[in-house]
C-alpha positions in Angstrom: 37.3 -39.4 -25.1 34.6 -38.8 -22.5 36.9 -36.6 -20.6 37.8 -34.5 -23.2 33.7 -34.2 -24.0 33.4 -33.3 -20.3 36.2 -30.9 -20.3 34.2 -29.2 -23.8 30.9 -29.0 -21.8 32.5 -27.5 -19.2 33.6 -24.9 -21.0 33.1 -21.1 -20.6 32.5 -20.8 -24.3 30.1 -24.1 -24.7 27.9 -23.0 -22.2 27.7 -19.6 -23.8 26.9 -21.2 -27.2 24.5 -23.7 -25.3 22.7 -20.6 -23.4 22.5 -18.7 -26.5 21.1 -21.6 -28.8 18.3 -22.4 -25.5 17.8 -18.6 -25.6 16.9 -18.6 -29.2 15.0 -21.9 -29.0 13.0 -20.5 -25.9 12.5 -17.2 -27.7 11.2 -18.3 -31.6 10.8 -21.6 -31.6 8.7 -22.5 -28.3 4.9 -21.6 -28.8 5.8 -20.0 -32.3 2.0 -20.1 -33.2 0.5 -19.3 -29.9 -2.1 -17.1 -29.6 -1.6 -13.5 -28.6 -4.1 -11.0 -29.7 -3.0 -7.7 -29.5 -5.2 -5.6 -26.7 -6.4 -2.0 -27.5 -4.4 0.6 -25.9 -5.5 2.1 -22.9 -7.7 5.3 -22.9 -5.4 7.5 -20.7 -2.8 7.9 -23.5 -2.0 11.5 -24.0 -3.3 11.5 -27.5 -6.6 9.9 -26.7 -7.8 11.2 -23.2 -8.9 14.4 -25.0 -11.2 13.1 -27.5 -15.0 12.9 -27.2 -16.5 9.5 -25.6 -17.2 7.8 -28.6 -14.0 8.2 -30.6 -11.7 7.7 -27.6 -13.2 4.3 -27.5 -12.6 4.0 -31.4 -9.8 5.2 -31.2 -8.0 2.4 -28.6 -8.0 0.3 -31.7 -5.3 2.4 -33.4 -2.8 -0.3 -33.4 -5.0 -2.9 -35.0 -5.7 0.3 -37.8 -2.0 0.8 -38.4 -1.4 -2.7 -38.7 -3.8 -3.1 -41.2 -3.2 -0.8 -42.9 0.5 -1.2 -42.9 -1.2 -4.8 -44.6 -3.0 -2.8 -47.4 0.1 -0.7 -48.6 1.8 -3.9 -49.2 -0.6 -5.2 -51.7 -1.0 -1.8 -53.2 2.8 -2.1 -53.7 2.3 -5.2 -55.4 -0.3 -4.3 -58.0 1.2 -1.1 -58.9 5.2 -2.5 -58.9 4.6 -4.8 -62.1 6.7 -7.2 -61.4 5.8 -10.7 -63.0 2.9 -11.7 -65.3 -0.5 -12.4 -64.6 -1.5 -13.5 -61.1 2.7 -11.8 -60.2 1.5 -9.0 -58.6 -1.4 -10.3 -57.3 1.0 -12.8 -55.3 3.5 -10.7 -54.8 1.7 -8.4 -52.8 -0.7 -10.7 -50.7 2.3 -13.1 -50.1 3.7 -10.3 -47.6 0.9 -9.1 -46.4 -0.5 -12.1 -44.3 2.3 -12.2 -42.3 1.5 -8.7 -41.5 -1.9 -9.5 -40.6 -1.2 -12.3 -38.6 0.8 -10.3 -36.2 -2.4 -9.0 -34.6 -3.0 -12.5 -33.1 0.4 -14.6 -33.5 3.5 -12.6 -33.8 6.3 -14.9 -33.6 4.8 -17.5 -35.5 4.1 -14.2 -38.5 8.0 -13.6 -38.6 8.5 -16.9 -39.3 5.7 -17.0 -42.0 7.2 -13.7 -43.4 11.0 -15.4 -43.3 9.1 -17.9 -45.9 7.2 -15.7 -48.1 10.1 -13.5 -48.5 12.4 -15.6 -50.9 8.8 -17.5 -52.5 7.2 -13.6 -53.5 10.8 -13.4 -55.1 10.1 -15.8 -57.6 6.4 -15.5 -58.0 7.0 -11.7 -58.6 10.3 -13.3 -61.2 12.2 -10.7 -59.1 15.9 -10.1 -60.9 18.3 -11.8 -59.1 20.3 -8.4 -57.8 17.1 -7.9 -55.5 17.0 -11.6 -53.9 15.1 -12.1 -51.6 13.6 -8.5 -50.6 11.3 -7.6 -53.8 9.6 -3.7 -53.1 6.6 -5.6 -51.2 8.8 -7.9 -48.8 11.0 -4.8 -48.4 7.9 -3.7 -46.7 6.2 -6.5 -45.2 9.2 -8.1 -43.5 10.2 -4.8 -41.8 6.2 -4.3 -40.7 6.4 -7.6 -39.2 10.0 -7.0 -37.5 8.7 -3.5 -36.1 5.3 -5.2 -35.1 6.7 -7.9 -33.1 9.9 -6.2 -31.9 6.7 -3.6 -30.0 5.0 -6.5 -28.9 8.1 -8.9 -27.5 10.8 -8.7 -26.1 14.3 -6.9 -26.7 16.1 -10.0 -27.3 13.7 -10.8 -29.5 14.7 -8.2 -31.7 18.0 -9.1 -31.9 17.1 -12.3 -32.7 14.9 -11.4 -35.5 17.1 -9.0 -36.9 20.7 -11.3 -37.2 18.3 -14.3 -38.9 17.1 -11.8 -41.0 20.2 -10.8 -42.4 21.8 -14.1 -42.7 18.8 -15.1 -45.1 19.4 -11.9 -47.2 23.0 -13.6 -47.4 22.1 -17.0 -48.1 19.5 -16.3 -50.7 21.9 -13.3 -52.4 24.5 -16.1 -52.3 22.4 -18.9 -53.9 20.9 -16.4 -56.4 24.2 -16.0 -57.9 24.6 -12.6 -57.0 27.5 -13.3 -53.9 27.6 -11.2 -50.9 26.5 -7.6 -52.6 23.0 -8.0 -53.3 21.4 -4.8 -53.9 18.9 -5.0 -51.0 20.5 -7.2 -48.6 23.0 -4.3 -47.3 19.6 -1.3 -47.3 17.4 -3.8 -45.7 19.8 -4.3 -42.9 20.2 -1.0 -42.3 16.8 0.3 -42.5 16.1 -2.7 -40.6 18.6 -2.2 -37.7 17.4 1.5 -37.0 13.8 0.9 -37.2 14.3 -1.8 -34.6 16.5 0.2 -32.4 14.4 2.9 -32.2 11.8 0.5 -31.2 13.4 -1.1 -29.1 14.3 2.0 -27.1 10.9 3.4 -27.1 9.6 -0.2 -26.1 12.2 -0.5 -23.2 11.5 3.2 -21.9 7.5 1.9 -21.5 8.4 -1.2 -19.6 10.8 1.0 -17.1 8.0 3.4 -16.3 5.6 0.4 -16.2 7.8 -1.2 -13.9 8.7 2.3 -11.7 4.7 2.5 -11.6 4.2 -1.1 -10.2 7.2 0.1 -7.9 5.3 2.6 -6.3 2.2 1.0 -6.1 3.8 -1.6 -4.3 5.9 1.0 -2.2 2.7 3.2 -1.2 0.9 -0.5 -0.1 4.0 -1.1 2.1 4.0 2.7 3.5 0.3 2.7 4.2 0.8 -0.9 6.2 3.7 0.4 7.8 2.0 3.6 8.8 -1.3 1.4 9.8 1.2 -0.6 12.1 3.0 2.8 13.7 -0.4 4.0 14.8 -1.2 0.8 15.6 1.8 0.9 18.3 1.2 4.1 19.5 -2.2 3.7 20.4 -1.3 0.4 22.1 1.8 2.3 24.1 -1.1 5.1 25.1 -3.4 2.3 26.3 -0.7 0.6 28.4 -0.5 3.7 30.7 -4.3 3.5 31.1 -4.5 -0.2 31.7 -1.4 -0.1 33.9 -3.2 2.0 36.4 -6.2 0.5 36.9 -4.4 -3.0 37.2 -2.3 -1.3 39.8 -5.9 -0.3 41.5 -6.8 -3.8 41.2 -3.7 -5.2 43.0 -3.9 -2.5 45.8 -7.1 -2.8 46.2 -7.3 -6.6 46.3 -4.5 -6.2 49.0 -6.6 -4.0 51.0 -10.0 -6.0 50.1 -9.8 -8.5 53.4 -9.2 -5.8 56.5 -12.1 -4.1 55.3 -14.1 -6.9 56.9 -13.6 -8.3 60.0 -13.1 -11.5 60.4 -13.1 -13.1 57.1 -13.3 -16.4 56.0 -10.0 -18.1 54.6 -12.1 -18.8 51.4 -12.2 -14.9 51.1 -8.6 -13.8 51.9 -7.2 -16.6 49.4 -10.1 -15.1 46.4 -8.4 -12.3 47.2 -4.8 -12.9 47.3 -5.4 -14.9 43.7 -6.7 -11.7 42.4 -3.3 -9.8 43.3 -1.3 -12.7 42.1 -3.2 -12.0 38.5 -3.4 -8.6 39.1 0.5 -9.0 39.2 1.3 -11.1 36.5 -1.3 -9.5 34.1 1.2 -6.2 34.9 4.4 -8.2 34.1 2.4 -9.0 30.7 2.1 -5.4 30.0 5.7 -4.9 30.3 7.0 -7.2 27.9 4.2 -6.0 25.8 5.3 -2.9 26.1 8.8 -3.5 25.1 7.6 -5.3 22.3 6.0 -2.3 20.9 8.1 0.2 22.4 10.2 2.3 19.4 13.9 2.7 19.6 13.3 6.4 20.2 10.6 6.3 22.7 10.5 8.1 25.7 8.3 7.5 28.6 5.6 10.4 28.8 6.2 12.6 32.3 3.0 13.2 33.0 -0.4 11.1 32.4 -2.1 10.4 29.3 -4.7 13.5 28.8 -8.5 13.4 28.8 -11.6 15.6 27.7 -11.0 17.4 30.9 -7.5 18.7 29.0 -9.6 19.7 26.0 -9.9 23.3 26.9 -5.8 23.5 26.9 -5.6 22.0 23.6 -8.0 24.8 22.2 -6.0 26.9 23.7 -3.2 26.2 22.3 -4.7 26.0 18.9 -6.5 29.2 19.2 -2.7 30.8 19.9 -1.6 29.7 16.3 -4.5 31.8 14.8 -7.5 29.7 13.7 -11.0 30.4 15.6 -12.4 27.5 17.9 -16.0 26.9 19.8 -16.5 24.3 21.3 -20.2 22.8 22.3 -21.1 20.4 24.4 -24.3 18.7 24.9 -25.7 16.0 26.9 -25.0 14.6 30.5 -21.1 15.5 30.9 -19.9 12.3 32.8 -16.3 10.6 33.4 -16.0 8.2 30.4 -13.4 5.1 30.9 -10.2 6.5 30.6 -9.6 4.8 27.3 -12.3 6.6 25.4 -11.5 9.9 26.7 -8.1 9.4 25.7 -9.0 8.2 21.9 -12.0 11.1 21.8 -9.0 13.2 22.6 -6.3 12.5 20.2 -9.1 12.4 17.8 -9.8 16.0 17.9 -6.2 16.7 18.6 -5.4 14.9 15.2 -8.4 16.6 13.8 -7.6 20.1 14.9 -4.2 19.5 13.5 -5.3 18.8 10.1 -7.4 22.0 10.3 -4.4 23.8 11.0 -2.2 22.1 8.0 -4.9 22.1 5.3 -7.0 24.9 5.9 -4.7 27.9 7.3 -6.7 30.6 8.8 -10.2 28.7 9.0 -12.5 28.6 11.7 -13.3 25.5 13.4 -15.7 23.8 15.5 -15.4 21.2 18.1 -18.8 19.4 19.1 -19.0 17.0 22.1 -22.3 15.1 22.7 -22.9 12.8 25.7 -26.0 10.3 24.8 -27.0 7.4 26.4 -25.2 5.1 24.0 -22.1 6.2 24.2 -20.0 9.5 22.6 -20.6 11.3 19.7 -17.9 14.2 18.0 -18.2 16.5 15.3 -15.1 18.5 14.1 -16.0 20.8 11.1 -13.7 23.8 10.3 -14.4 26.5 7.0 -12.8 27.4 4.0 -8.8 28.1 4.4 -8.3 32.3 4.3 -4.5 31.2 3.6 -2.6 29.3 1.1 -2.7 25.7 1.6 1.2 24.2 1.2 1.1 20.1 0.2 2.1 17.9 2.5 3.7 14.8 2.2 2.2 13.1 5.1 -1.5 13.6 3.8 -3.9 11.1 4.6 -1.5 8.8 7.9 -3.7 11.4 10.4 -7.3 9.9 9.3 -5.9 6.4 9.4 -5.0 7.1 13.0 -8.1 8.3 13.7 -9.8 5.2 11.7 -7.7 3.1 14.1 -9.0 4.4 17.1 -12.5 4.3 16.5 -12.2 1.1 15.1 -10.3 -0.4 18.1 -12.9 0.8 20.1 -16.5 -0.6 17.9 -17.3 2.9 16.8 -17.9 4.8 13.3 -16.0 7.4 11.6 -17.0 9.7 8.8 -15.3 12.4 6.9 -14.9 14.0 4.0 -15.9 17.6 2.4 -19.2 19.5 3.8 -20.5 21.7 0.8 -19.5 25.3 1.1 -17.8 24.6 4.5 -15.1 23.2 4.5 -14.1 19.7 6.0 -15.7 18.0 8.8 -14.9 14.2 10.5 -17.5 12.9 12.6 -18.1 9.9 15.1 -19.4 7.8 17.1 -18.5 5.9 20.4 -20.5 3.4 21.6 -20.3 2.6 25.3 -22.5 -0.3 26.6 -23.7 -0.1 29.9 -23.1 3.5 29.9 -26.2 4.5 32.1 -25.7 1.8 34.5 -22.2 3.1 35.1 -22.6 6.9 35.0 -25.5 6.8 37.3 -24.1 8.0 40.5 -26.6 5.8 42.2 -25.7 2.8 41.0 -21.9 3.2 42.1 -21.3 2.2 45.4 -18.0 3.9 46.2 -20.1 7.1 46.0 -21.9 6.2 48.9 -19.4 7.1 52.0 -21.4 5.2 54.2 -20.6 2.1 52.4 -17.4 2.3 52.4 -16.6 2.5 56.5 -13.1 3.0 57.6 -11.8 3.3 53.7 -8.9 5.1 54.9 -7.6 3.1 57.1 -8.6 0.1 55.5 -6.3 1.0 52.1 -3.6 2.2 54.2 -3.2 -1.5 55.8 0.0 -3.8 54.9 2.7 -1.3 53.7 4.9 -4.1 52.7 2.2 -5.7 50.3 1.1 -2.2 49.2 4.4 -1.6 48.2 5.0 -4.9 46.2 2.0 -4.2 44.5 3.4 -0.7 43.6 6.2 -2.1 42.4 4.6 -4.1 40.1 3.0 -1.0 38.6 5.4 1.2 38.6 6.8 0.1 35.1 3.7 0.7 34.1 2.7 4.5 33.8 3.1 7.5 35.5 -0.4 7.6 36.8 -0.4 3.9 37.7 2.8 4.5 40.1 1.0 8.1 41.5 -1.9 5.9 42.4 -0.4 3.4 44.1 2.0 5.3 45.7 -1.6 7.2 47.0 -2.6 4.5 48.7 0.1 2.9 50.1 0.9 5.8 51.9 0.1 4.8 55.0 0.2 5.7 58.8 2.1 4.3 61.5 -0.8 2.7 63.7 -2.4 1.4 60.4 0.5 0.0 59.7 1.2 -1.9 63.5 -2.5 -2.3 63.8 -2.1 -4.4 59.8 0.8 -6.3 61.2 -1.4 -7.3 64.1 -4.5 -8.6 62.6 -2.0 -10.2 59.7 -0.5 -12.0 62.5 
């Protein structure tokens, strides 16, 4: 006996029944009466955006309106249908119309109500038999409350409602005497089964878009991280050529460092081959970072990252597609580190593009000012004198931008200057600025400070060269500068092996 009761619960066609029954328990029964209030609509609707302040906000509660008075033609059916004596009509037309008031607040739980009145306005309203159980007024109210809840629930729901719903009409035709034909039973279904498919089509279309709308706002959240993270890596691939080379400085130079003084003390020499050694292994780093962050696609750059000294080629070149550009300067001109002249670059590069996608034909300016806080720039263009095309990629070349000057402590600005166009403006700080660009304060600038440099650097061509090696994965510029200076002479190179020795 129990295997044949395991052999029926495993079943294809019990667990369909069981699934189905759980479905229908889950779906009507379970938090029948819960509330659920139904929420105005919203004020973007088509047919409400275009009406005046005041009624648009009247007019969000539209639903509640129709509901209600959906409610009040019930009972008006009821007092004018004369069915029944005395308090009949009455009855028979508020019976049916709770239910389709209560669906405002709890419409499961006002289907079930309305399942109830139906067959009990029936024989308040002494309904003939023929008509059991859907009198004119539950005719009405039932189908309000199946429309009402079908909007506000789910599909299945609907199905639900509307297969109970016609095996009362059989039951209650069937116990009325009247067998299987009842008058109303077979128009109610009908009626019934449209109204509900048309809801439920209309009710399914919303949720789609709902859902292709919560699509794409997730989608552009994933493209704008994904385009934060491209610019992320390409600003950290530029910044690797730039920190390449001066590491490579660093370990030349810390080769070179102890036969510029003679004699020097053990202490010394070893401070200074640790420095290589990190000097090294901080280049390694950079590699594997490198390769981390490196695209499929990328290709090394040939030449070295550019600078504000390549800013008058870029104008150039951006004057030869047809817009105007001036560029002013102001200030102290000074060599900036190599990082912010690089970012102040692609900045206007990336600004000066936008110019020439957006506003076609305008004129532009570039402003450079040097203070003694750091770097400020100004890039303001005019009104287009061509026709502006969309572009898809709107908005991923101020993000860059944004990246940039945030990477490097600074402010950005931009946005729409009144009756002139576009401009994006910011700010660089650079602490310690005065102390570095004061040629006084730099000691390489002093020849006499630096006695026998060229000799000194040129010392130890087989440590010059590791230490080349070591950079040369890096950039382009780091492997021309430290291929400068280990280019060495002969005699420096004997006269190294000597003093090494």
């Amino acid at each position: 006996m129990g295997g044949v009761m395991d052999e029926v619960e495993r079943s294809p066609e019990y667990r369909l029944v069981a699934g189905l029954l759980r479905s229908l328990r889950r779906d009507l029964t379970d938090d029948a009466f819960a509330y659920r209030p139904l929420a105005p609509v919203s004020t973007d609707l088509p047919l409400i955006r275009w009406l005046p302040g005041r009624l648009r906000e009247k007019a969000r509660w539209t639903p509640h309106a129709l509901v209600l008075a959906a409610a009040a033609l019930v009972v008006l059916i009821g007092l004018v249908s004369g069915d029944g004596y005395y308090l009949g009509p009455v009855l028979a037309g508020l019976l049916p119309a709770l239910p389709v008031v209560l669906t405002l607040t709890r419409p499961i739980g006002a289907w079930w109500l309305s399942v109830i009145a139906a067959p009990v306005t029936a024989v308040v309203a002494y309904s003939p038999y023929d008509r059991w159980p859907w009198t004119a007024t539950t005719f009405v109210g039932h189908l309000t409350v199946m429309v009402v809840v079908a909007c506000r629930t789910k599909p299945r729901i609907a199905v639900w409602m509307w297969l109970l719903t016609l095996a009362e009409g059989f039951v209650m035709s069937f116990l009325a005497g009247t067998g299987y034909s009842g008058d109303m039973v077979g128009p109610f279904a009908v009626v019934s089964a449209f109204a509900l498919l048309l809801v439920t089509v209309v009710h399914t279309r919303r949720t789609a878009k709902q859902e292709i709308t919560a699509q794409r706002s997730v989608t552009e959240v994933e493209r704008e991280r994904r385009t934060t993270l491209e610019e992320r890596t390409t600003i950290a691939r530029e910044l690797h050529d730039v920190v390449a080379h001066h590491m490579s400085v660093v370990a030349i130079q810390a080769e070179a460092a102890p036969y510029r003084v003679e004699n020097p003390p053990p202490e010394l020499e070893q401070a200074f081959v640790t420095i290589r050694e990190n000097a090294v292994a901080a280049l390694t780093e950079l590699r594997r970072i490198l390769g981390v962050v490196r695209a499929e696609d990328y290709e090394a750059p040939d030449a070295p990252q550019p600078t504000l000294a390549d800013l008058d080629a870029l104008l150039a070149n951006v004057r030869e597609a047809g817009p105007t550009v001036e560029k002013t300067v102001t200030g102290f001109v000074r060599e900036l580190p190599q990082g912010v002249e690089l970012s102040a670059y692609r900045i206007i590069q990336e600004a000066l593009s936008n110019v020439l996608r957006h506003a076609p034909g305008a004129e532009a300016r570039v402003e450079l000012s040097y203070v003694l806080g750091g770097l400020g720039l100004r890039i303001v263009n005019g009104m287009p004198k061509g026709l502006v095309k969309p572009s898809p990629g709107a908005g991923h070349g101020i993000k860059g931008m944004r990246e940039r000057v945030a990477m490097l402590g600074g402010e950005m600005t931009n946005g729409p200057v009144p009756g002139a166009g576009y401009q994006v403006t910011v700010f660089i700080p650079l602490p310690g600025l005065g102390a570095e660009s004061d040629p006084e304060s730099d000691p390489e600038s002093d020849p006499e400070s630096m006695p026998e440099t060229a000799s000194a650097s040129a010392s130890a061509p087989r440590s010059a060269a590791g230490a080349g090696s070591a950079a040369g994965s890096g950039s382009g510029a780091a492997t021309g500068e430290a291929s400068a200076s280990s280019a060495t002479p002969a005699d420096g190179a004997e006269d190294t092996e000597g003093r090494k020795g």
